[in-house]
DSSP file (Angstrom, degrees, kcal/mol; ACC not computed):
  #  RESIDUE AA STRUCTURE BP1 BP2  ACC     N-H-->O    O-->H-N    N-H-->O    O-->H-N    TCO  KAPPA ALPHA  PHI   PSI    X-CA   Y-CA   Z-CA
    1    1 A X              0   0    0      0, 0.0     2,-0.1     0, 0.0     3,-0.0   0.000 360.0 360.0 360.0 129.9   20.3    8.3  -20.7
    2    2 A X     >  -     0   0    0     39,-0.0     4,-1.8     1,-0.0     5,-0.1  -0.203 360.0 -85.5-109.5-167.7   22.3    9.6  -17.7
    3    3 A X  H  > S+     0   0    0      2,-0.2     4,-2.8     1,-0.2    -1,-0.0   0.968 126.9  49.9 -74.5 -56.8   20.6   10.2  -13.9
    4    4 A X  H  > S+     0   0    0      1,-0.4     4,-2.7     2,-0.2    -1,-0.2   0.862 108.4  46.1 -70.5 -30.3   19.5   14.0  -15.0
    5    5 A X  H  > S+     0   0    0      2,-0.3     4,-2.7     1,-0.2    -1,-0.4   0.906 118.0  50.0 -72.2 -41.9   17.8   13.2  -18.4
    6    6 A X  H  X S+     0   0    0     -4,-1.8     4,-0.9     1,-0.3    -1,-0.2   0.864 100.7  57.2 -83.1 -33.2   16.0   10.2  -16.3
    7    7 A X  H >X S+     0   0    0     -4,-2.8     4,-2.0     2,-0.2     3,-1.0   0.960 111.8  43.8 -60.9 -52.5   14.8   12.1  -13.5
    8    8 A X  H 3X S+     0   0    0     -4,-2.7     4,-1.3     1,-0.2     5,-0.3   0.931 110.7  55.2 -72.8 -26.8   12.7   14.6  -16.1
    9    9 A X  H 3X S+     0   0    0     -4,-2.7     4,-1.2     1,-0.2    -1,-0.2   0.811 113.1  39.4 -62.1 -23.1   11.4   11.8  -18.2
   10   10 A X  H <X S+     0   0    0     -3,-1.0     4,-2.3    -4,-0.9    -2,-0.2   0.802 118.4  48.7-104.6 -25.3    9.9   10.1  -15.1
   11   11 A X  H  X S+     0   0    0     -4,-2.0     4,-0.8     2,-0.2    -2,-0.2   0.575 109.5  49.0-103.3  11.0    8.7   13.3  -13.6
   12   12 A X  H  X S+     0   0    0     -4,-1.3     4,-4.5    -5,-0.3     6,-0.2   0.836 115.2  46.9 -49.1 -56.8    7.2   14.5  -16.8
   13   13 A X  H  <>S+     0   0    0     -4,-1.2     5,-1.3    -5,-0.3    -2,-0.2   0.937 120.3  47.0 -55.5 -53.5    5.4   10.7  -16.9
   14   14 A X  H ><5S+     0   0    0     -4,-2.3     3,-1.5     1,-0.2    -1,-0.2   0.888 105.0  47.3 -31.4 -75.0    4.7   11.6  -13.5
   15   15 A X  H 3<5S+     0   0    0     -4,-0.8    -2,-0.2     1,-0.3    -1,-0.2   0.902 114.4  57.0 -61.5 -46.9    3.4   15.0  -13.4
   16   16 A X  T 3<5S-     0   0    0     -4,-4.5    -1,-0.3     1,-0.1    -2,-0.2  -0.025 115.6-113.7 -73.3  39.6    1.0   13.6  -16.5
   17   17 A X  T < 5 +     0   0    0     -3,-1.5     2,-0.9     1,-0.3     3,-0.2   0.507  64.4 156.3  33.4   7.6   -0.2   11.1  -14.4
   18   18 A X     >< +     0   0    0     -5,-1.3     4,-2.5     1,-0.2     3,-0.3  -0.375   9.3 156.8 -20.5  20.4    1.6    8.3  -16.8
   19   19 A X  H  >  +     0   0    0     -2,-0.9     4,-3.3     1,-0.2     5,-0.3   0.751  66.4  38.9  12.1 -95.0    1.9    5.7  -14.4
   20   20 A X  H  > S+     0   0    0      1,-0.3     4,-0.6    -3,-0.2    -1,-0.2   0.686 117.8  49.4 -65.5 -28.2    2.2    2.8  -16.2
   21   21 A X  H  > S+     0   0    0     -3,-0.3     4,-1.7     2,-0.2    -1,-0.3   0.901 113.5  53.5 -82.3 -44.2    4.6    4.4  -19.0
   22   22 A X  H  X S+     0   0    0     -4,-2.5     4,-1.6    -9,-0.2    -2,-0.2   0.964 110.6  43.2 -35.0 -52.2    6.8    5.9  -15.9
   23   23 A X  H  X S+     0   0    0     -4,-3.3     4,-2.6     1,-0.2     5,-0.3   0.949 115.7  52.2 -75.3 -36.8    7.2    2.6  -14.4
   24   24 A X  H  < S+     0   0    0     -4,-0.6     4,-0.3    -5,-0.3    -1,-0.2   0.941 110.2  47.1 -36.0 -51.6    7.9    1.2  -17.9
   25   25 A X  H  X S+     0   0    0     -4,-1.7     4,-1.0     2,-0.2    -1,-0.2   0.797 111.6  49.2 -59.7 -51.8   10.2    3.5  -18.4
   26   26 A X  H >X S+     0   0    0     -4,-1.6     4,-1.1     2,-0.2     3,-0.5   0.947 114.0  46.0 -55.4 -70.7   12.2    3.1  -14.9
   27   27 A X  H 3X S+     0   0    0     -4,-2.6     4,-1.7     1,-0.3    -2,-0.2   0.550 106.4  51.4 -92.7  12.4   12.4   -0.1  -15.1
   28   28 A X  H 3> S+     0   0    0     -5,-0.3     4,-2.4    -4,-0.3    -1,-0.3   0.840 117.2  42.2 -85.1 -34.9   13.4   -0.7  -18.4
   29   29 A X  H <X S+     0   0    0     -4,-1.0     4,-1.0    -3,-0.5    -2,-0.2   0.585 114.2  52.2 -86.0  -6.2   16.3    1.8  -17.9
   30   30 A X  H  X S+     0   0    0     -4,-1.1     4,-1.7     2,-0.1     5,-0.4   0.907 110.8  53.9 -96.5 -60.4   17.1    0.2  -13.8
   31   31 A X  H  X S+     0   0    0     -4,-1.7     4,-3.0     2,-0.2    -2,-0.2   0.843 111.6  38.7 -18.0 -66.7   17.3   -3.3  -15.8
   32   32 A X  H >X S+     0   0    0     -4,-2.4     4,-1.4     1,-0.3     3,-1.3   0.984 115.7  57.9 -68.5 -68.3   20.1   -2.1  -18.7
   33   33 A X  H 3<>S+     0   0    0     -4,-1.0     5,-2.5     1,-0.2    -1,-0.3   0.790 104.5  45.7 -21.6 -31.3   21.8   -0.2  -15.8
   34   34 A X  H ><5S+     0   0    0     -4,-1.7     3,-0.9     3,-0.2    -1,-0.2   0.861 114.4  52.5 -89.6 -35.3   22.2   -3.5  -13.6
   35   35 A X  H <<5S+     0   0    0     -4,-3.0    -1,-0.2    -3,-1.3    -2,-0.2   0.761 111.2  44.4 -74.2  -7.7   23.5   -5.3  -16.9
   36   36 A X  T 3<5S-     0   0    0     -4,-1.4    -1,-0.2     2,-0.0    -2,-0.2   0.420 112.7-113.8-117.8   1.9   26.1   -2.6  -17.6
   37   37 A X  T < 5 +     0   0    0     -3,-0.9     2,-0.7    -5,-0.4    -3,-0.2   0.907  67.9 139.6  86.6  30.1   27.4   -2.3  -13.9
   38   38 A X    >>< +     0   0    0     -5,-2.5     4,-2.1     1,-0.2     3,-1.0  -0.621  22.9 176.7-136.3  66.1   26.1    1.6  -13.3
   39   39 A X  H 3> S+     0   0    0     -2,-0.7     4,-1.9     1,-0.2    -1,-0.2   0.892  76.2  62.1 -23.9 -54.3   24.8    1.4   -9.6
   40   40 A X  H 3> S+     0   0    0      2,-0.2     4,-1.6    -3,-0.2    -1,-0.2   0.951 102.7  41.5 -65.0 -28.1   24.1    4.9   -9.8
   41   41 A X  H <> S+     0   0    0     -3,-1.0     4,-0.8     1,-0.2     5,-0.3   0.874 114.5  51.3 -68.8 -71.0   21.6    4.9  -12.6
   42   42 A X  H  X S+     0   0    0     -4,-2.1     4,-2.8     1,-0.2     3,-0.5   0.534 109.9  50.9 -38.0 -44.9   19.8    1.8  -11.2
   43   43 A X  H >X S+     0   0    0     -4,-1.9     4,-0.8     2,-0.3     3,-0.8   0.949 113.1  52.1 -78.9 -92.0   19.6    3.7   -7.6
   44   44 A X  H 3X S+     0   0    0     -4,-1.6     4,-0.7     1,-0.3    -1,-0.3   0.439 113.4  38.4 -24.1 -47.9   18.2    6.6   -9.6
   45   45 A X  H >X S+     0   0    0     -4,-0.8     4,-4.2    -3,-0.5     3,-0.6   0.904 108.3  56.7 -57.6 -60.5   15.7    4.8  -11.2
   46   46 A X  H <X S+     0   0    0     -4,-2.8     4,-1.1    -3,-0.8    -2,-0.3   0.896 108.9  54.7 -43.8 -55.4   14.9    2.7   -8.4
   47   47 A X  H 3< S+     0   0    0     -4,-0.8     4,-0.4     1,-0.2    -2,-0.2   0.642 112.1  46.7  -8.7 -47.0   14.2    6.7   -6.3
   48   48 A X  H XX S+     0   0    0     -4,-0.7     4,-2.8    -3,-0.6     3,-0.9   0.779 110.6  44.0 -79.1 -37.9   11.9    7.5   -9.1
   49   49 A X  H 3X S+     0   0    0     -4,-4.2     4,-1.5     1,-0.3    -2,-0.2   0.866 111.6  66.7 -79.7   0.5    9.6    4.1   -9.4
   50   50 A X  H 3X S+     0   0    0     -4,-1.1     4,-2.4    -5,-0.4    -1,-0.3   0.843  96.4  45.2 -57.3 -50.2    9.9    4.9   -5.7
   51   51 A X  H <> S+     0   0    0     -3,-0.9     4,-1.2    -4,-0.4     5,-0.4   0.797 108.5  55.0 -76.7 -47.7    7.9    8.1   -6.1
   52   52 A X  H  X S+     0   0    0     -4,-2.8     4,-3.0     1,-0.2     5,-0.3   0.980 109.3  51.9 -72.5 -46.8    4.9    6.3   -8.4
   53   53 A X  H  X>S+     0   0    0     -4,-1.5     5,-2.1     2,-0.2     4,-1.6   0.922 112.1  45.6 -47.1 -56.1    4.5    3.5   -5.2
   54   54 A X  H ><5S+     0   0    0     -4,-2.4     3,-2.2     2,-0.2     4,-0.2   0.971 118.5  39.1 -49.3 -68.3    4.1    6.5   -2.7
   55   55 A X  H 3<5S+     0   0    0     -4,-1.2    -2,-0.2     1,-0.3    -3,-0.1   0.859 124.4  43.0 -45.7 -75.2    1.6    8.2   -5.1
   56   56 A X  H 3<5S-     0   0    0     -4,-3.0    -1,-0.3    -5,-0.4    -2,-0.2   0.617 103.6-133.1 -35.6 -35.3    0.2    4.4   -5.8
   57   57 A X  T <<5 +     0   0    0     -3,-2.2     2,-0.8    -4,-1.6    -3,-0.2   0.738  51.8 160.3  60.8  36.1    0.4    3.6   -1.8
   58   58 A X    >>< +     0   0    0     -5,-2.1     3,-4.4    -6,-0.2     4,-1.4  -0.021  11.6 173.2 -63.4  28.2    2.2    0.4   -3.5
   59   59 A X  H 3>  +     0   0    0     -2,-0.8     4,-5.1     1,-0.3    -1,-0.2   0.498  68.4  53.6  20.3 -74.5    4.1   -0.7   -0.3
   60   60 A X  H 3> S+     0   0    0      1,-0.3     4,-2.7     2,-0.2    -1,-0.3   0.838 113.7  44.5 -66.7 -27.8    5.5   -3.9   -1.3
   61   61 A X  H <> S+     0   0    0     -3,-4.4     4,-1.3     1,-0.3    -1,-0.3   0.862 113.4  46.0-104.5 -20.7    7.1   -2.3   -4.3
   62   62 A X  H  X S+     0   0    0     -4,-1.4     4,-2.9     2,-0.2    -1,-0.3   0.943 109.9  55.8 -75.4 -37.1    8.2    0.3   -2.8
   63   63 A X  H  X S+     0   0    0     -4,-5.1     4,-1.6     1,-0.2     5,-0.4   0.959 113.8  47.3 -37.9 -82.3    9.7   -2.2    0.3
   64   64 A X  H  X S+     0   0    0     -4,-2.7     4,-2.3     1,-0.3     5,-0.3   0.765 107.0  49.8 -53.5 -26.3   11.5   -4.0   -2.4
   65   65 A X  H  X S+     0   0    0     -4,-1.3     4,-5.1    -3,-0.2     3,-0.4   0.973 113.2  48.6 -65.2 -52.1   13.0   -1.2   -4.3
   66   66 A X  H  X S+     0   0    0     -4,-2.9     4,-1.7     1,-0.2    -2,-0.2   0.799 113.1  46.5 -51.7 -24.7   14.4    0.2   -1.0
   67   67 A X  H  X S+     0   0    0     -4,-1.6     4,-1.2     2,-0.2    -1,-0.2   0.790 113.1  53.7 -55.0 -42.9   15.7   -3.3    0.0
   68   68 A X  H  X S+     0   0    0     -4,-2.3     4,-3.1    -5,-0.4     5,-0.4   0.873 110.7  41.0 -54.0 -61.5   17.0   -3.2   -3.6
   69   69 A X  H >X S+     0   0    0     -4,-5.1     4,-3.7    -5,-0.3     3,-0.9   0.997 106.7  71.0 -70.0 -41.2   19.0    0.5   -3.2
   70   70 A X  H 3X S+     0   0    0     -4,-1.7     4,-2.4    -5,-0.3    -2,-0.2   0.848 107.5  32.5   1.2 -75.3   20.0   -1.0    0.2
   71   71 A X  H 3< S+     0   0    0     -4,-1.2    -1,-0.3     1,-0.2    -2,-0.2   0.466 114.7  52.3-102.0   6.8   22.2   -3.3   -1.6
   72   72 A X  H << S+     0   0    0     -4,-3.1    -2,-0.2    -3,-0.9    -1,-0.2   0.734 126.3  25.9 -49.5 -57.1   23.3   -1.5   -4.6
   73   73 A X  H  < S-     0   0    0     -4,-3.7    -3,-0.2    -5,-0.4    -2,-0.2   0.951  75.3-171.2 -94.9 -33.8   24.5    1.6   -2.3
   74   74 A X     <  +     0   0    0     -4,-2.4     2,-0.3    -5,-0.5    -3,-0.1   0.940  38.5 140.8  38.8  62.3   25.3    0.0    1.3
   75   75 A X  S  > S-     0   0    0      1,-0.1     4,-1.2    -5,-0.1    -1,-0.2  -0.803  70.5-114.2-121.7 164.1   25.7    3.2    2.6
   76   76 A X  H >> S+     0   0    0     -2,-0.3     4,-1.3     2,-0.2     3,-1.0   0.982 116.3  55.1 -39.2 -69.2   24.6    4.5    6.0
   77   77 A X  H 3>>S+     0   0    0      1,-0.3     4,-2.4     2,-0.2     5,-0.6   0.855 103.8  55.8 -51.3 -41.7   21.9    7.0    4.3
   78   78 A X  H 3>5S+     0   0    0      1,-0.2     4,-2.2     2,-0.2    -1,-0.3   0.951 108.0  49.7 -68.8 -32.1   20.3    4.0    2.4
   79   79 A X  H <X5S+     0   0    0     -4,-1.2     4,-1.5    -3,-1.0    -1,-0.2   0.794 109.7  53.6 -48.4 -37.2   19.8    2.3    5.8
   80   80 A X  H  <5S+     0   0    0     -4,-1.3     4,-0.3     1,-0.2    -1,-0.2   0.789 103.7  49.5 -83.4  -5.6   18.3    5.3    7.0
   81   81 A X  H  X5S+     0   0    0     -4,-2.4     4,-2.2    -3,-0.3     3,-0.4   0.758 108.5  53.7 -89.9 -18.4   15.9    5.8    4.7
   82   82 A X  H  X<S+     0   0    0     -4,-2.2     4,-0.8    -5,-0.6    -2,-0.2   0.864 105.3  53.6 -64.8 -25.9   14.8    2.3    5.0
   83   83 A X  H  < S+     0   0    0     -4,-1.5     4,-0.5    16,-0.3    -1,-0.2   0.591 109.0  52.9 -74.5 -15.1   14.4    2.9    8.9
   84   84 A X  H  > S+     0   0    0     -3,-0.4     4,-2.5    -4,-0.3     5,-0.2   0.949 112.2  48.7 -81.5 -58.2   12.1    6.0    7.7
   85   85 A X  H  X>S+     0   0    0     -4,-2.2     5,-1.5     2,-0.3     4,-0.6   0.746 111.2  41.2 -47.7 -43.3   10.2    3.5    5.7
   86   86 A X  H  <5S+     0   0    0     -4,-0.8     6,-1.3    -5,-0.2     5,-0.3   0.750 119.6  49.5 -95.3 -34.0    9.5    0.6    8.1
   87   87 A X  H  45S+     0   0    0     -4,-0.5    -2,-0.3     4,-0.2    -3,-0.2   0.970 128.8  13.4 -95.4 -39.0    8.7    3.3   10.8
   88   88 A X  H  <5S+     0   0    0     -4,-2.5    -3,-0.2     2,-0.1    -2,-0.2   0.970 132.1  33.8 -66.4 -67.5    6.2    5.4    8.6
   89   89 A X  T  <5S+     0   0    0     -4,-0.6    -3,-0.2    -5,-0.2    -4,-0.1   0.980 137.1  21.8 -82.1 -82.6    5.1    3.9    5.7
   90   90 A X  S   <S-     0   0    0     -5,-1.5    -1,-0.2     2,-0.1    -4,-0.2   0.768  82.7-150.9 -65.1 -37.4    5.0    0.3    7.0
   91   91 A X        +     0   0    0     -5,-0.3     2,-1.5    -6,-0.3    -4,-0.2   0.740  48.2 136.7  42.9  38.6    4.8    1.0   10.9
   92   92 A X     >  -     0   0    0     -6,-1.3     4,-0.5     1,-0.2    -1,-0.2  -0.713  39.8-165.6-101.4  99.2    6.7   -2.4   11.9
   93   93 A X  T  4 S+     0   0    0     -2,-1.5    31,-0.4     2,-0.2     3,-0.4   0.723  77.1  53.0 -78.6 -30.4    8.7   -0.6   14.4
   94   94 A X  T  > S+     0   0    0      1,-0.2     4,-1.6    -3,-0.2     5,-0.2   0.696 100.0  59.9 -76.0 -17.7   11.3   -3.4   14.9
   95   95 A X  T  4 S+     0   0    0      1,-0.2    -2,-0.2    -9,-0.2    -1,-0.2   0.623 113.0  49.5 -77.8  -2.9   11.9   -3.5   11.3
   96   96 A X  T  < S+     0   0    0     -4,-0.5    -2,-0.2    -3,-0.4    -1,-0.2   0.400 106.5  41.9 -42.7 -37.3   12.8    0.0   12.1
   97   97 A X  T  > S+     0   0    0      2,-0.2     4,-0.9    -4,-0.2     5,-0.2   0.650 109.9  60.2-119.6 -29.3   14.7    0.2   14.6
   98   98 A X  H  X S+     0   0    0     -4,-1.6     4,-0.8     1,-0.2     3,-0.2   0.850 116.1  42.1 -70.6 -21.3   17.0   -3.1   13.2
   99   99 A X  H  > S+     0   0    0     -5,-0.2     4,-1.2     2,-0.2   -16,-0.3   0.784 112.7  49.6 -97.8 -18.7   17.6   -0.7   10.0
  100  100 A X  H  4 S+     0   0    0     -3,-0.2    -2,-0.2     2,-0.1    -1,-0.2   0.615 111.4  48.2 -92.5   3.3   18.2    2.2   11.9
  101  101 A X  H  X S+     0   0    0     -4,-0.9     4,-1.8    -3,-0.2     5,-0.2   0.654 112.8  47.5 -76.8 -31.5   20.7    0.2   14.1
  102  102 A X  H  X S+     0   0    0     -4,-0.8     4,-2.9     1,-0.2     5,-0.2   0.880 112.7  53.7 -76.2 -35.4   22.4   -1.1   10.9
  103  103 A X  H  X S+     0   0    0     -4,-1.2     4,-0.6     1,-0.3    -1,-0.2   0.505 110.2  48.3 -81.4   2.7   22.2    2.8    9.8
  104  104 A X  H  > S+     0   0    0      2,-0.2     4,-1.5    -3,-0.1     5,-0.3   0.776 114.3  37.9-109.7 -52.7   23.9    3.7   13.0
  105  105 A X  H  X S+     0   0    0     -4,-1.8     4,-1.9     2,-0.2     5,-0.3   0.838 119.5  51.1 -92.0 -20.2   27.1    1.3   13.2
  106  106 A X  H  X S+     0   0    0     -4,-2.9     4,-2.4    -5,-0.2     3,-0.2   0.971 114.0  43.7 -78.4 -52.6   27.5    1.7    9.1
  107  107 A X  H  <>S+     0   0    0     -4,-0.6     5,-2.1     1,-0.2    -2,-0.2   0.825 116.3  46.8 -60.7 -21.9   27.4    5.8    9.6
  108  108 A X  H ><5S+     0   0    0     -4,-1.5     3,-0.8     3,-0.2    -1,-0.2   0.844 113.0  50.7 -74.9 -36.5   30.0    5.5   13.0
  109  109 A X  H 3<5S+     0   0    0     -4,-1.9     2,-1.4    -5,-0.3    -2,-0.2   0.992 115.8  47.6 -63.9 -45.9   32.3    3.0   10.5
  110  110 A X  T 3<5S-     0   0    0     -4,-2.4     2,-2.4    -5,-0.3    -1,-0.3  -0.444 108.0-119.3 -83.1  57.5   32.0    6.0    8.0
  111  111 A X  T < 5 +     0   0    0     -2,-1.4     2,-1.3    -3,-0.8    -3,-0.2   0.493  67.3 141.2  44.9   2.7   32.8    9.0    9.9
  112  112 A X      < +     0   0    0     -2,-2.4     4,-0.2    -5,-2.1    -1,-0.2  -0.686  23.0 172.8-108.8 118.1   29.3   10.3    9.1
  113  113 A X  S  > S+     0   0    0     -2,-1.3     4,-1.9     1,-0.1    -1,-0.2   0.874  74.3  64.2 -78.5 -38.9   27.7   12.2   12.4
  114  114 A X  H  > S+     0   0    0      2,-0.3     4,-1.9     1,-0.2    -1,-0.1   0.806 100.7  39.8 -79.4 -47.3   24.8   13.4   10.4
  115  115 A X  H  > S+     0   0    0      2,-0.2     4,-3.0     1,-0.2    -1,-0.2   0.784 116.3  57.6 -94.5  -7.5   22.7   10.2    9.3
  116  116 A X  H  > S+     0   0    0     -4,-0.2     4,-2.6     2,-0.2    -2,-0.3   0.970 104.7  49.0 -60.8 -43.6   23.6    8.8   13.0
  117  117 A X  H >< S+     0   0    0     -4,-1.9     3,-0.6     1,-0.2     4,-0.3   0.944 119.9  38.7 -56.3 -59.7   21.9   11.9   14.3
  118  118 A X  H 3< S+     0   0    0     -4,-1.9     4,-0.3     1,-0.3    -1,-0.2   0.588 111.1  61.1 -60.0 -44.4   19.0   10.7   11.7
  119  119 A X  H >X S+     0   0    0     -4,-3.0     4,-1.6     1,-0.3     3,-1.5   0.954 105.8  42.0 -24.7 -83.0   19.4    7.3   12.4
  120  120 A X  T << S+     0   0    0     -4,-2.6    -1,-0.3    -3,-0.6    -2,-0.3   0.581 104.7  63.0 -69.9  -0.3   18.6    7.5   15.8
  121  121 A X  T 34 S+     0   0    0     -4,-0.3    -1,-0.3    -5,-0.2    -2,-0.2   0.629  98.0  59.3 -84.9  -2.1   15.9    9.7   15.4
  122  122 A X  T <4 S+     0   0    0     -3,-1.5    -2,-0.2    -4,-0.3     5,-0.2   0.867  78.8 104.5 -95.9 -49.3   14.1    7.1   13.3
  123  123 A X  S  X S-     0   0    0     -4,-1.6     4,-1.0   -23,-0.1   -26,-0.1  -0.169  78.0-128.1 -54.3 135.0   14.1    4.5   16.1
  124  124 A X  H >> S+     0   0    0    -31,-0.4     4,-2.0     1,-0.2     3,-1.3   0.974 105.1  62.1 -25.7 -75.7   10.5    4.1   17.7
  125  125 A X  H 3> S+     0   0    0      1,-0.2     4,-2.9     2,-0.2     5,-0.5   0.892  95.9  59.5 -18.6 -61.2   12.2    4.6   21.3
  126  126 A X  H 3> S+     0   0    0      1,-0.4     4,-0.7     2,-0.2    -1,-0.2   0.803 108.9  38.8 -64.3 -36.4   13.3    7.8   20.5
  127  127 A X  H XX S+     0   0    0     -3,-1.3     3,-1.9    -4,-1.0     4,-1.7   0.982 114.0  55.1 -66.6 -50.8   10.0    9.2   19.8
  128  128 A X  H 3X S+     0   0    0     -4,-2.0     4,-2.2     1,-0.4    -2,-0.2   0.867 113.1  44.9 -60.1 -44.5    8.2    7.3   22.8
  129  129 A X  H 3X S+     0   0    0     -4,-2.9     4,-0.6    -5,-0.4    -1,-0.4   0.758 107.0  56.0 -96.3  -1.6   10.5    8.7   24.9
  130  130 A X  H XX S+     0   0    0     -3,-1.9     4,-1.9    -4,-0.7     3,-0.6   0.929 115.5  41.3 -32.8 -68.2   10.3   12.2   23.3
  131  131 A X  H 3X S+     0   0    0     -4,-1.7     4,-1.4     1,-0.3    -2,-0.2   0.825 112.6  55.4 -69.3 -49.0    6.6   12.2   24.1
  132  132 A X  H 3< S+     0   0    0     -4,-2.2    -1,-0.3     2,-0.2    -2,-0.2   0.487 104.5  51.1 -68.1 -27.7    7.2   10.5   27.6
  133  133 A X  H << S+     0   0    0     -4,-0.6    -2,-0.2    -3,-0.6    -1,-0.2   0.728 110.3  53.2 -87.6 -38.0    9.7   13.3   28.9
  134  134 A X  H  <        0   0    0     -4,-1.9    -2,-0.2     1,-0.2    -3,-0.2   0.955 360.0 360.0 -74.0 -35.6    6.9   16.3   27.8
  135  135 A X     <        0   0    0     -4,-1.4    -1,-0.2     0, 0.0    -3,-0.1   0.683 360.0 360.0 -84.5 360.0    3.8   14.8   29.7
């Protein structure tokens, strides 16, 4: 099963309100992925069981998958969506702002202007002092 085929099976499972056969599904297929070396599926799977934990308001499992793509992709972007996470989802605003710091010096090592912008817009500060400049 390659990335696309896996994305419509889980948002079939999805769309029928298949949970427990989604997550089944996911993690059977993020498992054989990690045993066969193919980071991308596993990311890809981890991104869908991602989507039944929002829908679920499943926190923890969604914290650990993102921790999980974290270190599979150890890219700038995966840091910033973990800084999205910890500042929305979670609110622990210093777990927030240390992943959107991380997401800041990995996107400056990588030439990438665009998830710095993003980066820093995900630290707490940025808003507080957003909000603090209009009143």
């Amino acid at each position: 099963m390659d990335e696309r085929e896996l994305e419509a099976a889980a948002a079939e499972l999805i769309e029928q309100e298949r949970y427990p056969d989604a997550e089944d599904l996911l993690r059977g297929v993020h498992d054989e992925a990690i045993r066969n070396n193919q980071a991308d599926l596993a990311i890809c799977a981890l991104q869908e069981l991602i989507h039944i934990y929002v829908i679920q308001e499943r926190l923890s499992d969604h914290e650990r998958c993102q921790l999980e793509i974290e270190k599979l992709e150890d890219s700038a972007w995966s840091f910033v969506a973990s800084s999205w996470f910890y500042l929305y989802s979670k609110q622990d605003f210093e777990a927030a702002i240390a992943k959107a710091d991380r997401a800041i010096g990995k996107a400056q090592a990588e030439g990438d202007t665009s998830a710095a912008y993003t980066a820093r817009a995900a630290r707490p500060g940025a808003h507080q002092s957003r909000t603090t400049r209009r009143g």
